[in-house]
FIKOLZA-1660 file (N, C-alpha, C; in steps of 0.1 Angstrom, whole numbers, plus 5000, padded with zeros to 4 digits):
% residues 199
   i   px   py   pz ch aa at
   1 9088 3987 7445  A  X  N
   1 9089 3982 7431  A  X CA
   1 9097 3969 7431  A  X  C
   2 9088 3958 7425  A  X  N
   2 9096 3944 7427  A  X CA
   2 9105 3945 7414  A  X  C
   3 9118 3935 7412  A  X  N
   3 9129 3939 7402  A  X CA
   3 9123 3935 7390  A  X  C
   4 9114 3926 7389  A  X  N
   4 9105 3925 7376  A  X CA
   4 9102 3939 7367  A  X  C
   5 9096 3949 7379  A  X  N
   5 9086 3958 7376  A  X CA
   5 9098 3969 7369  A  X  C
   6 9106 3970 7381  A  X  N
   6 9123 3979 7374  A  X CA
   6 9125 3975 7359  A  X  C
   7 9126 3961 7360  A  X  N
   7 9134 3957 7350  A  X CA
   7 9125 3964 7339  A  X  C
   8 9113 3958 7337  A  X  N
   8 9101 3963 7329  A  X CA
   8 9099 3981 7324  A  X  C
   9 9104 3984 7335  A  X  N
   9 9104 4003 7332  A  X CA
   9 9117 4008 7324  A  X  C
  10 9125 3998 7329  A  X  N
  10 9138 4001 7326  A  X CA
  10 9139 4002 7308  A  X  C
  11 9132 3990 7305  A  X  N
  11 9131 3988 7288  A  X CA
  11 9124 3991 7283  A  X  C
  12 9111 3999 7288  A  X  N
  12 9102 4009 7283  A  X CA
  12 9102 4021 7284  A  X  C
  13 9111 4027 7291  A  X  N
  13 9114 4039 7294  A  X CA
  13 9131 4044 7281  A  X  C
  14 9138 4033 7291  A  X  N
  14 9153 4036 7281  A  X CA
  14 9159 4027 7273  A  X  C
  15 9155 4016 7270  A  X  N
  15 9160 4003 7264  A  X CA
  15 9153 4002 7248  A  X  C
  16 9143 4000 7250  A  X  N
  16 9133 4002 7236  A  X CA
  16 9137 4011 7225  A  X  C
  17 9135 4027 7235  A  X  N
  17 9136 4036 7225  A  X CA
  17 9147 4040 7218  A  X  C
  18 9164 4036 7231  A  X  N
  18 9174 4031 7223  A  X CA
  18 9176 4024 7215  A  X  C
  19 9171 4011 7214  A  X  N
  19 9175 4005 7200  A  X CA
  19 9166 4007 7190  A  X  C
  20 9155 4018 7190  A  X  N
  20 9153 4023 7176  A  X CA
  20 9158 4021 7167  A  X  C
  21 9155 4015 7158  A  X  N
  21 9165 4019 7141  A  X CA
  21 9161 4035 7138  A  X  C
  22 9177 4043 7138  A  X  N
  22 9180 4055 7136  A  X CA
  22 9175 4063 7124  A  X  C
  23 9171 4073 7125  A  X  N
  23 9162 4084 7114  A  X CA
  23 9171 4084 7107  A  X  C
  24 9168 4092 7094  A  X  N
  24 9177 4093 7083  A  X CA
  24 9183 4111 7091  A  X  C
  25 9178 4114 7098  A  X  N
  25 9188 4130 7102  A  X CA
  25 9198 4124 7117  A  X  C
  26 9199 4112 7121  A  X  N
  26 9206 4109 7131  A  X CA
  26 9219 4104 7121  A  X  C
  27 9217 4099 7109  A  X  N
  27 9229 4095 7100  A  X CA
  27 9239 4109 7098  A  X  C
  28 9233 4119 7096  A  X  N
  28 9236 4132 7096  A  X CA
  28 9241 4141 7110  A  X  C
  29 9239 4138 7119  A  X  N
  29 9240 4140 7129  A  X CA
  29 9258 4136 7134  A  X  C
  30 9255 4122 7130  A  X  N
  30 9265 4112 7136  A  X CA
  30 9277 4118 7122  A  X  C
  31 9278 4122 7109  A  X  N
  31 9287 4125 7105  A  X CA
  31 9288 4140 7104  A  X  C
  32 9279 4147 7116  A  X  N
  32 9289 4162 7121  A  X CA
  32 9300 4158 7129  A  X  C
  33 9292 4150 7141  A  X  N
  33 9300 4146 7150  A  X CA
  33 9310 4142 7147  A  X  C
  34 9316 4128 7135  A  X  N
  34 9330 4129 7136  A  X CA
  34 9338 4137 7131  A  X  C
  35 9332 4143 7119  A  X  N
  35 9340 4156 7115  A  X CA
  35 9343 4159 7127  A  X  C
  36 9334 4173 7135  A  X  N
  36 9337 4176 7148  A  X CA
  36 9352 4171 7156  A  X  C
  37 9348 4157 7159  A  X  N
  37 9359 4150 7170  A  X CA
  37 9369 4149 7162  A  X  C
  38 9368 4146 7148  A  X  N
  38 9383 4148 7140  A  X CA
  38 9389 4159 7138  A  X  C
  39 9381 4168 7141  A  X  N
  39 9389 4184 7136  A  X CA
  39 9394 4185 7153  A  X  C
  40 9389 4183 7163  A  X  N
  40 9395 4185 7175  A  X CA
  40 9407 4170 7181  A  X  C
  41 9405 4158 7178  A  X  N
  41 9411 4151 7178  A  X CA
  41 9422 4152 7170  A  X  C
  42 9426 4146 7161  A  X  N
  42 9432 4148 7151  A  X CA
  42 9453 4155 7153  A  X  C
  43 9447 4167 7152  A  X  N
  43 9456 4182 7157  A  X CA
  43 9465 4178 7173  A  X  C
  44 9455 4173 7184  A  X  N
  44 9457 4172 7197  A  X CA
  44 9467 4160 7198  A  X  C
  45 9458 4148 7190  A  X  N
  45 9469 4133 7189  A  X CA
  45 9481 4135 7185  A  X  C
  46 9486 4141 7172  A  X  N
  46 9494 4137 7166  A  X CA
  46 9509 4146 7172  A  X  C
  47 9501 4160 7181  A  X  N
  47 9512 4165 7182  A  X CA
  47 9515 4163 7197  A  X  C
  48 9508 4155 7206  A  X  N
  48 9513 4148 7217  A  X CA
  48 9513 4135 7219  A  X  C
  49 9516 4127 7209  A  X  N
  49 9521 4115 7208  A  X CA
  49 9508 4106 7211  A  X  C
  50 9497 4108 7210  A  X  N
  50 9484 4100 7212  A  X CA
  50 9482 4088 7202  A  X  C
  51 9482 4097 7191  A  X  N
  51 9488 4092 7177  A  X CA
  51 9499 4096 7174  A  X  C
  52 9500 4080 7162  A  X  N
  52 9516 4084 7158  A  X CA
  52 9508 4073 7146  A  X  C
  53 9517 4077 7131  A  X  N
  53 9509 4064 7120  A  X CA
  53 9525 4052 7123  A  X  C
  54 9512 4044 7126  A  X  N
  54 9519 4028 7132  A  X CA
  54 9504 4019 7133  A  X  C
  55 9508 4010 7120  A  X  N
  55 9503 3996 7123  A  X CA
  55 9502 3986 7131  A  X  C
  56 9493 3983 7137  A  X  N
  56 9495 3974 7146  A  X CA
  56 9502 3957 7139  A  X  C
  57 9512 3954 7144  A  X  N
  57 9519 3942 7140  A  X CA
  57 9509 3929 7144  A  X  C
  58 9495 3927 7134  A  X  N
  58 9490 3917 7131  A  X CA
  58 9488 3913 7116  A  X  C
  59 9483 3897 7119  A  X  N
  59 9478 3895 7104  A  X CA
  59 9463 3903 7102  A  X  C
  60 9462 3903 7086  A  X  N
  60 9446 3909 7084  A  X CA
  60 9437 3903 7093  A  X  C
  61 9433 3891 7092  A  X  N
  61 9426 3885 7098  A  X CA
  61 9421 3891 7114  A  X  C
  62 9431 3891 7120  A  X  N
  62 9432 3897 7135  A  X CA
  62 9426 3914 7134  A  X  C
  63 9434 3919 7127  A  X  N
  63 9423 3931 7126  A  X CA
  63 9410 3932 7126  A  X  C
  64 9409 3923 7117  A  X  N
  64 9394 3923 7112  A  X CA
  64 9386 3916 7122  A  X  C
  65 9390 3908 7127  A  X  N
  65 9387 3904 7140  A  X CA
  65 9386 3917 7154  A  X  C
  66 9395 3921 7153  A  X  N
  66 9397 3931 7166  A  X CA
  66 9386 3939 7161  A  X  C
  67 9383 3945 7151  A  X  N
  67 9372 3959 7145  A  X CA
  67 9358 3950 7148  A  X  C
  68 9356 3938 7145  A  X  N
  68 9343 3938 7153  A  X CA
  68 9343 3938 7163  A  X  C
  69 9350 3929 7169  A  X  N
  69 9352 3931 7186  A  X CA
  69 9354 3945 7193  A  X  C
  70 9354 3955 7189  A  X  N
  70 9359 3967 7192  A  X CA
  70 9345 3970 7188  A  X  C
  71 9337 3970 7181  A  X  N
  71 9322 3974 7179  A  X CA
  71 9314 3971 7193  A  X  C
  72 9318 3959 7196  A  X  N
  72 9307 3953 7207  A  X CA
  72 9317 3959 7223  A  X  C
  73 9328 3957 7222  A  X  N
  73 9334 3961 7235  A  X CA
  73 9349 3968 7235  A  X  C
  74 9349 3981 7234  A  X  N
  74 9344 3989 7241  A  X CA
  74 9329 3995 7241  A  X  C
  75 9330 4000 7226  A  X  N
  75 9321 4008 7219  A  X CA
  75 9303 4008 7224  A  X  C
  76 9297 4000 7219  A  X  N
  76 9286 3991 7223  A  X CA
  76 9279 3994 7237  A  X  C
  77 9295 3988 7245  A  X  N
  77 9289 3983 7259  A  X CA
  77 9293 3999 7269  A  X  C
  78 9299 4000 7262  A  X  N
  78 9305 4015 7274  A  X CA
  78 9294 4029 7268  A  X  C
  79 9289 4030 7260  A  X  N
  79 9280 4037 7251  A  X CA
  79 9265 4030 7255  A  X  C
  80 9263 4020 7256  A  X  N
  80 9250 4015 7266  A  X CA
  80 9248 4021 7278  A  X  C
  81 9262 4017 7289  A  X  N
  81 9262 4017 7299  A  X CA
  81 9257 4034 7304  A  X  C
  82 9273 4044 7296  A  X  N
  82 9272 4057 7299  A  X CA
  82 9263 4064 7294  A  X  C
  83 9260 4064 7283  A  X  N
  83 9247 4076 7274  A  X CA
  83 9238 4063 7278  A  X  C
  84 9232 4055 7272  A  X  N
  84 9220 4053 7275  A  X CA
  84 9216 4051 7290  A  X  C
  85 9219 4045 7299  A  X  N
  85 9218 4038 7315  A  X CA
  85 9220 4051 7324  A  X  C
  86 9231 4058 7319  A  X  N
  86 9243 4073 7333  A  X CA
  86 9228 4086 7327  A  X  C
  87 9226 4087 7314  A  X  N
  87 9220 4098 7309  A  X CA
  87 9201 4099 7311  A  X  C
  88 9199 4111 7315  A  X  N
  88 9184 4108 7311  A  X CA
  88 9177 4109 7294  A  X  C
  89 9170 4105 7297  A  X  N
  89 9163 4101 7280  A  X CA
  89 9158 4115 7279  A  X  C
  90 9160 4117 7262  A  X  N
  90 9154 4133 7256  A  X CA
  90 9141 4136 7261  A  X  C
  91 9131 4128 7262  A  X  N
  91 9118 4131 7269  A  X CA
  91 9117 4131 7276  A  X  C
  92 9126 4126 7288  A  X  N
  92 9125 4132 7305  A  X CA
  92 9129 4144 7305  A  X  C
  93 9141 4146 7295  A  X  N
  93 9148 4157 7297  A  X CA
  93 9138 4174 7294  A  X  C
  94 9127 4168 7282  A  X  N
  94 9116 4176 7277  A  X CA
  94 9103 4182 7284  A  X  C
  95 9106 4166 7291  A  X  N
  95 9092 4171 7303  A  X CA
  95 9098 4179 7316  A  X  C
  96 9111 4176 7317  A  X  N
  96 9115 4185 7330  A  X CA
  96 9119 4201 7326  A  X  C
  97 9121 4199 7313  A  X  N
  97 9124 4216 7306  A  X CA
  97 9111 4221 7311  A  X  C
  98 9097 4215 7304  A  X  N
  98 9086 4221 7303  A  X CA
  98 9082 4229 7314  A  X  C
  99 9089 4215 7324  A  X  N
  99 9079 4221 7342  A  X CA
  99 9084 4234 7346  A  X  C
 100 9095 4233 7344  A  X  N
 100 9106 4246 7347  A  X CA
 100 9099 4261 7345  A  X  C
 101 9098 4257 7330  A  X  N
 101 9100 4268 7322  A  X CA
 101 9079 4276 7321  A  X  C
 102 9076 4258 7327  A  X  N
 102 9059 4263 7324  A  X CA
 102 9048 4266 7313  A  X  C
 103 9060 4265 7303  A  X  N
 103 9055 4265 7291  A  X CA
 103 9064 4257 7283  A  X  C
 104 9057 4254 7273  A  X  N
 104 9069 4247 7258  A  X CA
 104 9077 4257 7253  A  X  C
 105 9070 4270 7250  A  X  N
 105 9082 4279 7242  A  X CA
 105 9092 4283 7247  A  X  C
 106 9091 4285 7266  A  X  N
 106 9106 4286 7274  A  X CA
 106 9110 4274 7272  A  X  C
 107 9106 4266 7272  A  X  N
 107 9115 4254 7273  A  X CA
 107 9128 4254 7272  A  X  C
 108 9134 4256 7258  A  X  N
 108 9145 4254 7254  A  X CA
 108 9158 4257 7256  A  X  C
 109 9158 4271 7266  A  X  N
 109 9170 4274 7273  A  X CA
 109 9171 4264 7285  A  X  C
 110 9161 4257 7292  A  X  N
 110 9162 4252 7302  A  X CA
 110 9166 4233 7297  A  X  C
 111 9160 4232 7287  A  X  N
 111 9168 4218 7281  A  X CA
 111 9179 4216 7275  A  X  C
 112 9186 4229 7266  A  X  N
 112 9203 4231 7265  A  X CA
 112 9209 4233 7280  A  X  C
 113 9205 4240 7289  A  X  N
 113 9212 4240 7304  A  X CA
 113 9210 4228 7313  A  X  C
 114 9200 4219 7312  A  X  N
 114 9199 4208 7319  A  X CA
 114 9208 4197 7310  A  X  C
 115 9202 4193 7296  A  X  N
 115 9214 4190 7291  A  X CA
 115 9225 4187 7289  A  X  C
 116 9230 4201 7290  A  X  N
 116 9248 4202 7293  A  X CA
 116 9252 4198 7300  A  X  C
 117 9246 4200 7313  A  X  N
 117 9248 4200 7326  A  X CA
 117 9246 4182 7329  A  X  C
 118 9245 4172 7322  A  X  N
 118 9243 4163 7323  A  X CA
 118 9251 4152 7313  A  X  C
 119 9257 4163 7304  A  X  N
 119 9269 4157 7292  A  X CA
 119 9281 4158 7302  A  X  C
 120 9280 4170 7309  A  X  N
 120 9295 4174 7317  A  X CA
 120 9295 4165 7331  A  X  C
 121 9287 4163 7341  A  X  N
 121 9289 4151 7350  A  X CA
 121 9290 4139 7340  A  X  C
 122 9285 4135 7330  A  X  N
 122 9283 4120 7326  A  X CA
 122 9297 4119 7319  A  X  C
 123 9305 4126 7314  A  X  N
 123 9316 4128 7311  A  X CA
 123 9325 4130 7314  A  X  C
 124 9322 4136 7331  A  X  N
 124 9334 4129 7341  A  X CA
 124 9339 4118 7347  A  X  C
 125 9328 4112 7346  A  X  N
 125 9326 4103 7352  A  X CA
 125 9326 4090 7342  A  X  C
 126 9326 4090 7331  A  X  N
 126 9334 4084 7317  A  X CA
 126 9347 4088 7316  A  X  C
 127 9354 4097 7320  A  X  N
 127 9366 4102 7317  A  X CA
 127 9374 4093 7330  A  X  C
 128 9369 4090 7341  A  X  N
 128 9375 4094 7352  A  X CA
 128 9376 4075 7352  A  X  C
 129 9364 4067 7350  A  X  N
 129 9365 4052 7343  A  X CA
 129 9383 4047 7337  A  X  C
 130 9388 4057 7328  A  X  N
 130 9400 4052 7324  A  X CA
 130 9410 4047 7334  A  X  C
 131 9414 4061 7335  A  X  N
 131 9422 4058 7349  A  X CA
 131 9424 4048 7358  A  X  C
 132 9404 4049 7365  A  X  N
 132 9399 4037 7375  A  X CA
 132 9405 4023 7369  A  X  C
 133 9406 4018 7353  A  X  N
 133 9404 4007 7347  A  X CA
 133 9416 4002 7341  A  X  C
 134 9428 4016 7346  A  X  N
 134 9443 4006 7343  A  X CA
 134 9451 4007 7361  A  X  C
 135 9443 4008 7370  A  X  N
 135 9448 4012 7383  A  X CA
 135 9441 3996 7383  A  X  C
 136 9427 3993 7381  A  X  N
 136 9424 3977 7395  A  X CA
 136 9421 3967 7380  A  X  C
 137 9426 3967 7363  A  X  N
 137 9423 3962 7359  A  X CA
 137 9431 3959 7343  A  X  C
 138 9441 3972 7340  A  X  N
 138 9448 3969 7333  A  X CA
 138 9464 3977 7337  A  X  C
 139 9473 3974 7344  A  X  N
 139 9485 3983 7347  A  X CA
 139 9492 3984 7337  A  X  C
 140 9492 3976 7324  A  X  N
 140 9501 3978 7314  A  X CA
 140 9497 3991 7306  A  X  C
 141 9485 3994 7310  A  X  N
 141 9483 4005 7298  A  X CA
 141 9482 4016 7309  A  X  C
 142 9488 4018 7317  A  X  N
 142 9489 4030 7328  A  X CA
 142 9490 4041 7318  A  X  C
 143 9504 4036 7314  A  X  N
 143 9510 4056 7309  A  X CA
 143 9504 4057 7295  A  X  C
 144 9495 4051 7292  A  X  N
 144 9483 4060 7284  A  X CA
 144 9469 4064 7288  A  X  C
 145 9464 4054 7296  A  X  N
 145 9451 4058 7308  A  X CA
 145 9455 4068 7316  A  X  C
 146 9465 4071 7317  A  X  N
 146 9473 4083 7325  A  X CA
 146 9475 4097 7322  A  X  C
 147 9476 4096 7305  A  X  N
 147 9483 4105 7298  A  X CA
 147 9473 4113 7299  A  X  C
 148 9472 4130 7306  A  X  N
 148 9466 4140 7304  A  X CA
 148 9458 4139 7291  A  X  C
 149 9467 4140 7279  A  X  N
 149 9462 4147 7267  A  X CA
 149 9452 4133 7260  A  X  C
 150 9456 4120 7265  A  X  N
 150 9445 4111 7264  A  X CA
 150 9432 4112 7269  A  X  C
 151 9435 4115 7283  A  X  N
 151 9418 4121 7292  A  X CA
 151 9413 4132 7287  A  X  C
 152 9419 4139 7280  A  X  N
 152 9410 4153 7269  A  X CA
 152 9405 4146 7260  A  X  C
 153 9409 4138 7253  A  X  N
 153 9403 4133 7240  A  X CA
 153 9391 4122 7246  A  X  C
 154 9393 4118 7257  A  X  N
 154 9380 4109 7264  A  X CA
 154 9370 4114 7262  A  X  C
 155 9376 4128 7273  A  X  N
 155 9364 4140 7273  A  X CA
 155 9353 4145 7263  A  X  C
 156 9364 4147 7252  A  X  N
 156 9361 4154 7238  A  X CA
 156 9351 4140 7230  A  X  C
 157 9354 4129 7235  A  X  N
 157 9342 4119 7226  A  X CA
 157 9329 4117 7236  A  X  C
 158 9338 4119 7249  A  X  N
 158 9322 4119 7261  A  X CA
 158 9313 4128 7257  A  X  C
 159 9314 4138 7253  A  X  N
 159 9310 4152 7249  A  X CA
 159 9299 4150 7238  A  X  C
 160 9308 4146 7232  A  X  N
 160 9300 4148 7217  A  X CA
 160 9293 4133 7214  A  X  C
 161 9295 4120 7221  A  X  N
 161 9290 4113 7221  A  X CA
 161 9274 4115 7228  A  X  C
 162 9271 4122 7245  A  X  N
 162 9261 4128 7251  A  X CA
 162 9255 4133 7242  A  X  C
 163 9265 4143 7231  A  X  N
 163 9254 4151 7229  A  X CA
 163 9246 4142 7218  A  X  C
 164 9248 4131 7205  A  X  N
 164 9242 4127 7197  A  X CA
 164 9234 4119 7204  A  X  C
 165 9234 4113 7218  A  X  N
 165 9225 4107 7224  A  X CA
 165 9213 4116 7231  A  X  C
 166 9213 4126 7231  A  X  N
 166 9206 4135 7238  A  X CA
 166 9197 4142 7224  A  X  C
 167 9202 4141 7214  A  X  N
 167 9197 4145 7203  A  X CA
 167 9185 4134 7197  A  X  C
 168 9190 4121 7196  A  X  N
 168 9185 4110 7195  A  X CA
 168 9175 4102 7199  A  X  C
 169 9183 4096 7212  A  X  N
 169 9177 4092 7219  A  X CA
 169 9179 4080 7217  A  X  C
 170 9195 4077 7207  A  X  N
 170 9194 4064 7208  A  X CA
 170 9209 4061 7206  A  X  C
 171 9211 4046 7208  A  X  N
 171 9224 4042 7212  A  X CA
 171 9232 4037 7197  A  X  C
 172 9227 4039 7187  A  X  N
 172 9236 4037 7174  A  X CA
 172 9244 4050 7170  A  X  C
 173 9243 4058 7173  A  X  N
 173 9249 4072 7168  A  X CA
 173 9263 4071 7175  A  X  C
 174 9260 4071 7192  A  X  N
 174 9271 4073 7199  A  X CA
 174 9281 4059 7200  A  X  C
 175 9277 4047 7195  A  X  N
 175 9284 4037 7194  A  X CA
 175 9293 4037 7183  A  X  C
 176 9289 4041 7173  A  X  N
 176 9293 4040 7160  A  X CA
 176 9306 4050 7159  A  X  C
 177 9302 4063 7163  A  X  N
 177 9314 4074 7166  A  X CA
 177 9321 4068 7174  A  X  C
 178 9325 4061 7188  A  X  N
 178 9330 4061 7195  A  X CA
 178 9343 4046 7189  A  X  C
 179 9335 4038 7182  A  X  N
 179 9342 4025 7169  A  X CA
 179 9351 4029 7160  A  X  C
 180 9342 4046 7155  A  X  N
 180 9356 4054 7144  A  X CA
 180 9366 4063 7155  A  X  C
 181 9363 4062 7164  A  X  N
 181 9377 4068 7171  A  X CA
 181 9384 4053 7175  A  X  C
 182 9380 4048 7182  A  X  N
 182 9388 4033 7187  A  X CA
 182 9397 4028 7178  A  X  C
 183 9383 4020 7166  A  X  N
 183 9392 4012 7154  A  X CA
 183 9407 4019 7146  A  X  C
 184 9402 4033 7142  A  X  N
 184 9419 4033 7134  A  X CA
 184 9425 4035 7147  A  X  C
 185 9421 4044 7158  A  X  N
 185 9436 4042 7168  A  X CA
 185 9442 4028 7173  A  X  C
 186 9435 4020 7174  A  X  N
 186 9442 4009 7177  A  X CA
 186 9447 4002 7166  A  X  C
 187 9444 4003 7156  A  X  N
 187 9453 3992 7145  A  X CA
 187 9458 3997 7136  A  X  C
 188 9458 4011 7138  A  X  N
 188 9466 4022 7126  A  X CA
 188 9472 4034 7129  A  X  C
 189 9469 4036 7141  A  X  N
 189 9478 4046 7151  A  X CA
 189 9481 4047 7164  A  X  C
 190 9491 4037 7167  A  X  N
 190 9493 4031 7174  A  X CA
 190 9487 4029 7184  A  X  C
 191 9475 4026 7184  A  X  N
 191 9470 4023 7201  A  X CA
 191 9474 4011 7203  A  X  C
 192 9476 4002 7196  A  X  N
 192 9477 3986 7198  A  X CA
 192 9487 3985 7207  A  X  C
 193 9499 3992 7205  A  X  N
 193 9512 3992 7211  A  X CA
 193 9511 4000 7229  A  X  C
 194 9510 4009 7227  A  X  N
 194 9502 4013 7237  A  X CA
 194 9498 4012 7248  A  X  C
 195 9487 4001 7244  A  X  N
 195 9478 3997 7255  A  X CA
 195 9483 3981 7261  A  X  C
 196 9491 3983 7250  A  X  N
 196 9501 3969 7258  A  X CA
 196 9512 3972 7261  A  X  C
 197 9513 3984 7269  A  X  N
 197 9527 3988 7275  A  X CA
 197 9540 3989 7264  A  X  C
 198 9539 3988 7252  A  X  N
 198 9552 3989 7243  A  X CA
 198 9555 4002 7242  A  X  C
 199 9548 4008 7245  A  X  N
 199 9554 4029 7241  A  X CA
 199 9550 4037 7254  A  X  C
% end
């Protein structure tokens, strides 16, 4: 297969159908999920210092600046990379249930277990990214790329980000969640400080 031809499958297979503009039940979707990560986040941050309420010491302007920038990178591009690119797409995932199971009506045990089974590697391997990314790329933010109870909470958006992509099939759901965890942590609970080695 010449890299033309890749390239070509690559955005017909996974690229396309990700940037769908999202159903009106993916908008729904996407506000279980933060509920969800906030009822499990939330409780975890504040009582092991993940969070703490602290402003990030900028002008407005810079905020507002950092919240788009924080749309396109981390969010965006790590949410491309992992769920769309690391993940198989809901219809591979459908047609491989089918073969399994040999019919459409088994299907369905065999696409929650393949599935899973595919949120939990792609979510280690997102989890395990942190670490890798203050060891050869950022050392000031060690002792929070470090912090145990920060690599749960990775986990806990790897999780539930897979799953709205797996539900989907597209990359606005899990980008968008992953913006409302970033943005207030960094400019309203202390991640700002943080990640620049101050705490």
């Amino acid at each position: 297969m010449t890299f033309v031809r890749w390239l070509h499958q690559l955005w017909s297979s996974k690229l396309r159908p990700a940037f769908s503009l999202p159903r009106p039940c993916d908008w729904g979707a996407l506000a279980i999920a933060v509920g969800a990560y906030a009822a499990i986040a939330v409780p975890i941050g504040f009582s092991t210092g993940i969070l703490k309420r602290k402003v990030a010491d900028l002008p407005a302007w810079r905020i507002a600046a950092g919240s788009a920038a924080a749309l396109v990178v981390p969010c965006f591009v790590e949410e491309l990379v992992f769920r769309v690119l690391l993940l198989p797409t809901p219809a591979y995932l459908q047609q491989v249930a089918e073969r399994l199971s040999q019919n459409s009506s088994g299907a369905r045990g065999y696409l929650v277990l393949i599935g899973g089974a595919a949120i939990i590697v792609n979510t280690a391997i997102f989890v395990a990214m942190h670490p890798l990314n203050a060891v050869l790329l950022r050392p000031e933010a060690r002792r929070v790329f470090l912090n145990v109870w920060f690599l749960v909470l990775c986990g806990v958006l790897g999780v539930t980000a897979g799953t709205l992509y797996l539900l989907s099939g597209r990359v606005w759901g899990p980008t968008l969640l992953h913006w409302f965890v970033v943005f207030p942590w960094l400019f309203f609970l202390g991640g700002y400080a943080k990640l620049r080695g101050e705490e």
